[in-house]
Each structure stands twice: as structure tokens, then as C-alpha cells.
ZAKETOR-642687 format. One record per atom (N, C-alpha, C): residue in three letters; chain; x, y, z. Coordinates in steps of 0.001 Angstrom, whole numbers, plus 500000, padded with zeros to 6 digits. Example, Ala and Ser with C-alpha at 12.3 -4.5 7.8 and 13.67 -1.06 7.14 Angstrom:
2
residuo | cadena | east | north | up
Ala | A | 513190 | 494310 | 507800
Ala | A | 512300 | 495500 | 507800
Ala | A | 513200 | 496700 | 507800
Ser | A | 512850 | 497750 | 507080
Ser | A | 513670 | 498940 | 507140
Ser | A | 512900 | 500030 | 507870
***
This chain:
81
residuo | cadena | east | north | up
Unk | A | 659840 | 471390 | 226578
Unk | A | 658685 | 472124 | 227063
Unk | A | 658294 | 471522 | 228416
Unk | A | 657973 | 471937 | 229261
Unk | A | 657788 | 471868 | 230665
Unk | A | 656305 | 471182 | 230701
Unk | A | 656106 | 470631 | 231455
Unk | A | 654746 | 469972 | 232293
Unk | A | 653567 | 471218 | 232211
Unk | A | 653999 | 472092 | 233171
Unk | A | 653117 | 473171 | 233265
Unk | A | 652331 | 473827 | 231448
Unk | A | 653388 | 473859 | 230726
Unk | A | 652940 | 474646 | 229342
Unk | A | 652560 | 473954 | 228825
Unk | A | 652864 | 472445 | 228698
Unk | A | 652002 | 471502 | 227819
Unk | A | 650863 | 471583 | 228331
Unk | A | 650605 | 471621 | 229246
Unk | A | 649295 | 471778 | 230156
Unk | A | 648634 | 473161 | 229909
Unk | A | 648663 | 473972 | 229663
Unk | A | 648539 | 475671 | 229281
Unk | A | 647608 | 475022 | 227914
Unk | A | 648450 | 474033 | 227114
Unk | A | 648817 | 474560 | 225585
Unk | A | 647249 | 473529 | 225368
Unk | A | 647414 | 472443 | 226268
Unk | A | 646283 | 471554 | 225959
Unk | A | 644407 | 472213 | 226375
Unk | A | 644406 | 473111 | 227631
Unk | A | 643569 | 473505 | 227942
Unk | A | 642955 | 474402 | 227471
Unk | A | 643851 | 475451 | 226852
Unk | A | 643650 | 476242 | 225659
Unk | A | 642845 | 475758 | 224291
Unk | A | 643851 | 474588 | 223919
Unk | A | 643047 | 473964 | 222844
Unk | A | 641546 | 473173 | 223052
Unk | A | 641575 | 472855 | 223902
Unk | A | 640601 | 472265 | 224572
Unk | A | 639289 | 473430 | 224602
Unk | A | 639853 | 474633 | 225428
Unk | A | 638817 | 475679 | 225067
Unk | A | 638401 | 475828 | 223790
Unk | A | 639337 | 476058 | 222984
Unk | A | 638983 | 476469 | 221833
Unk | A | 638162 | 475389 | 221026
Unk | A | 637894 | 474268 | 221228
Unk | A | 637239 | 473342 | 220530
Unk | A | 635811 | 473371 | 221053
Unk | A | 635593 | 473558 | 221943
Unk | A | 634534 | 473607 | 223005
Unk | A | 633703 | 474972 | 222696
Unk | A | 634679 | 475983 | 222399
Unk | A | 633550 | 476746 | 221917
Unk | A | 633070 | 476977 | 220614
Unk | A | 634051 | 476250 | 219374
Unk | A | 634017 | 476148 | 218137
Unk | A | 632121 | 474720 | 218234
Unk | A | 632227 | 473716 | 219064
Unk | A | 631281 | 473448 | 219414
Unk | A | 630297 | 473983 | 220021
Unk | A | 630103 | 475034 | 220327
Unk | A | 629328 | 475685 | 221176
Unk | A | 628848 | 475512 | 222890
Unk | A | 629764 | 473937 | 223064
Unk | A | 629883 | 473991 | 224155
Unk | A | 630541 | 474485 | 225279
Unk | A | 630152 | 474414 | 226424
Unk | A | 630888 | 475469 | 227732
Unk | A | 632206 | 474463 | 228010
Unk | A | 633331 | 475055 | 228008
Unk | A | 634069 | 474350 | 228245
Unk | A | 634386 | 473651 | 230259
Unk | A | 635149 | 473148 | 230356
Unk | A | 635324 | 472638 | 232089
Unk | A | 636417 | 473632 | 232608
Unk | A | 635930 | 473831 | 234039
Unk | A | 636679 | 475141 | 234714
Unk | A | 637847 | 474536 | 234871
Unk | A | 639004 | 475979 | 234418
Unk | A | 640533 | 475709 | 234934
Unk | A | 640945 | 475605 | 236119
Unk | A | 642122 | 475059 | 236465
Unk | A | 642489 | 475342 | 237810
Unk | A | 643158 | 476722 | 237980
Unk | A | 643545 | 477141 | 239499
Unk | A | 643732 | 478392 | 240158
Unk | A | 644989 | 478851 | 238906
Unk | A | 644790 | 480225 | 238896
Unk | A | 645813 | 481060 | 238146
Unk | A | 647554 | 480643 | 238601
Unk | A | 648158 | 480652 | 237257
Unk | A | 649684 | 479908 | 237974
Unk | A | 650372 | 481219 | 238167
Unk | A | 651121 | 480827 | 239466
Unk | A | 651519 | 481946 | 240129
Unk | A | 652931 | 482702 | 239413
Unk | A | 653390 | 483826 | 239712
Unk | A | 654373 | 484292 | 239278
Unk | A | 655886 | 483819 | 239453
Unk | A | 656355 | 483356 | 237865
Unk | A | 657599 | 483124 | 238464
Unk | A | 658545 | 484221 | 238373
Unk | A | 659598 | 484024 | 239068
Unk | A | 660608 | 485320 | 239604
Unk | A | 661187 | 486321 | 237933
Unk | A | 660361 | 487058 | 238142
Unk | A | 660762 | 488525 | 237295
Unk | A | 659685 | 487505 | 235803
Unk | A | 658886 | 487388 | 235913
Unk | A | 658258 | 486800 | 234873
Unk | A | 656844 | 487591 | 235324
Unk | A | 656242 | 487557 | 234166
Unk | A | 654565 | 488221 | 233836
Unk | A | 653333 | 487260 | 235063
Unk | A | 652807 | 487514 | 235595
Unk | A | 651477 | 486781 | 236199
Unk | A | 650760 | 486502 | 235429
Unk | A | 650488 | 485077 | 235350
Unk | A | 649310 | 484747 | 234228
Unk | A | 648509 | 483979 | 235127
Unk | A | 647186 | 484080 | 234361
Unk | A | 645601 | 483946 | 235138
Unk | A | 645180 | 482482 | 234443
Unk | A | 643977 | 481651 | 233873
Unk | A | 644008 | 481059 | 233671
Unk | A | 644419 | 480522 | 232047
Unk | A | 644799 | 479401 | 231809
Unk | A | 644897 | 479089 | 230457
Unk | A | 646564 | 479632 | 229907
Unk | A | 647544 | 480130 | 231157
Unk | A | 648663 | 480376 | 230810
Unk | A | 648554 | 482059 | 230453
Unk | A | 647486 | 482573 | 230148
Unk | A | 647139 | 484055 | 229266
Unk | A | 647654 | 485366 | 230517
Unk | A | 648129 | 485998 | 230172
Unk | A | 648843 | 486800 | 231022
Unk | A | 648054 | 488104 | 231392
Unk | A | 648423 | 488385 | 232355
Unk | A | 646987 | 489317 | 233311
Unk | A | 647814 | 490847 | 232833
Unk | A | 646717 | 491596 | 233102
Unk | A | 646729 | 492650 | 232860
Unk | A | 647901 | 493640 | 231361
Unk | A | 647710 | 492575 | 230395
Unk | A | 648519 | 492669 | 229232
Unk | A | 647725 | 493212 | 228334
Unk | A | 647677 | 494399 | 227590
Unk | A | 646534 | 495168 | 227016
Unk | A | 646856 | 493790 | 225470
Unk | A | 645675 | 493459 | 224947
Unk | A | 645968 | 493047 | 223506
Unk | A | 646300 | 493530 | 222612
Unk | A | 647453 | 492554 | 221546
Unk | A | 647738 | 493206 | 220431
Unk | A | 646937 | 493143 | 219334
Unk | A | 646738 | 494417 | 218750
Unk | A | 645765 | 494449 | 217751
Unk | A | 646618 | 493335 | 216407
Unk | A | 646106 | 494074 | 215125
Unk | A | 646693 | 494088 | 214056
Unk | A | 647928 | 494557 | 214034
Unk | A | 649338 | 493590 | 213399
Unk | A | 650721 | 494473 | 213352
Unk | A | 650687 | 495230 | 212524
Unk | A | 650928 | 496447 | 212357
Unk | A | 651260 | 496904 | 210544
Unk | A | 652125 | 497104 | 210011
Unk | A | 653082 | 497182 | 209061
Unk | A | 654281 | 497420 | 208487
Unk | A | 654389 | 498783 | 207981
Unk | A | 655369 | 499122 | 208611
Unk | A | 655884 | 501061 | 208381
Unk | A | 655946 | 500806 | 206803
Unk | A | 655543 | 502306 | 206267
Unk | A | 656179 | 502857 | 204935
Unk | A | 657290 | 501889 | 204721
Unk | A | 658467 | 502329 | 205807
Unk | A | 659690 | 502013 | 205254
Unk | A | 660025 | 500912 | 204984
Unk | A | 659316 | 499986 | 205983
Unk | A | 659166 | 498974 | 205611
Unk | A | 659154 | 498312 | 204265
Unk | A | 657596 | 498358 | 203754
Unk | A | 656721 | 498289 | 202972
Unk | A | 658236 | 498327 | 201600
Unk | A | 658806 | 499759 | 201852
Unk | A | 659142 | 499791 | 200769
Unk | A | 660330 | 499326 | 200488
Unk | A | 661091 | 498853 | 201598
Unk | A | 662838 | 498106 | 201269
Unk | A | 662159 | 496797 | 200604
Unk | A | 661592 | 496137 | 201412
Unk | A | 660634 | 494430 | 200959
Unk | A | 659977 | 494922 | 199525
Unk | A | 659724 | 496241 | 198740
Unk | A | 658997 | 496173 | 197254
Unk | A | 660716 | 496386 | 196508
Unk | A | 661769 | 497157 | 196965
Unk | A | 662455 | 497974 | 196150
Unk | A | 663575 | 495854 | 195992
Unk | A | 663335 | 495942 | 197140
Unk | A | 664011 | 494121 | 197099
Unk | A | 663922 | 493132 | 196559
Unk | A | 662239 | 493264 | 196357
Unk | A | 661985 | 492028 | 195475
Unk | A | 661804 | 492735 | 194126
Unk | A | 661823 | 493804 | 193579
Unk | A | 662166 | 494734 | 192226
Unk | A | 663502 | 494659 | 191595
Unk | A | 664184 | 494458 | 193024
Unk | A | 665422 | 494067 | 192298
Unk | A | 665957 | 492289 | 192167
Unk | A | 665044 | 491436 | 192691
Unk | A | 665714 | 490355 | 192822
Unk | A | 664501 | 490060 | 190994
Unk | A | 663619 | 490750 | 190679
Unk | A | 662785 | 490283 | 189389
Unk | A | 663599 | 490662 | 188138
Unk | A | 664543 | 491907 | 188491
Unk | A | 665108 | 492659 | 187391
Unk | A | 666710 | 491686 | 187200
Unk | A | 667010 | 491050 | 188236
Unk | A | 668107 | 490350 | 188275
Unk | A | 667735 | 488812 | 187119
Unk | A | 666566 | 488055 | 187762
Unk | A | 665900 | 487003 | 186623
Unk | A | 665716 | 487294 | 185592
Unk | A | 665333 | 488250 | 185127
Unk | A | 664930 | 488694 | 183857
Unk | A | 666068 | 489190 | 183103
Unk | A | 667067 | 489430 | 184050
Unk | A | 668671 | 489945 | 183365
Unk | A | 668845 | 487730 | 182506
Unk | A | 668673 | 487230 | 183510
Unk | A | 669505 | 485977 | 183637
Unk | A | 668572 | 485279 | 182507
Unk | A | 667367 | 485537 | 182337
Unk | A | 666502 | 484607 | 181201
Unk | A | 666900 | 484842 | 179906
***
């Protein structure tokens, strides 16, 4: 891990303790600039103009290979008991 991200990773945490205290945390330095074919990120490493991801959700289909899978890995134990 690079200088720069440990540094991201600490200031971040740092925020986050600071406001879990309710205190104001200490200003970052200038936004790190873009590296070549990489995202622009602003302060704290957090990347600019990146809409947030909500909640993921898992498709139907999903949902249902992961139930029909573990239906069959219960019917397999219960063969074997």
C-alpha cells in the first residue's frame, strides 16, 4: 500500500472518530490530483463527482440459485445422516 493511501485510510479514520465524538475534525490537505486515466478524488481519497451507492440488492435469480443450492446441499446431509 502506498504512502499516499495509508494516508487517505488514516484521515478518514480519524474523521470518523471525531465525529463519532462529536468533535470537528482538522482540515485536510488540497484534493490529490488525478492520476493518468484514474478517477479525481477530493479530500479524504473520496472520489469527486461519483453518484453514491445505495443499498446492493440481489436479483430474483439470484436469490434463488443461492436457496435451490443450499436445498440441495441440506437434502444431500440428511441423505448422509
Amino acid at each position: 500500500m502506498s504512502a499516499e493511501a495509508r494516508q487517505r485510510i488514516s484521515d478518514a479514520q480519524k474523521a470518523r472518530w471525531a465525529k463519532q465524538k462529536g468533535e470537528i475534525p482538522s482540515p485536510v490537505a488540497a484534493p490529490v490530483e488525478a492520476v493518468a486515466g484514474k478517477a479525481k478524488r477530493g479530500p479524504r481519497g473520496v472520489k469527486t463527482g461519483a453518484a453514491k451507492r445505495g443499498r446492493r440488492r440481489m436479483s430474483a435469480a439470484a436469490r434463488k440459485r443461492i436457496s435451490d443450492a443450499q436445498k440441495k446441499r441440506w437434502a444431500a446431509k440428511r441423505r448422509a445422516a
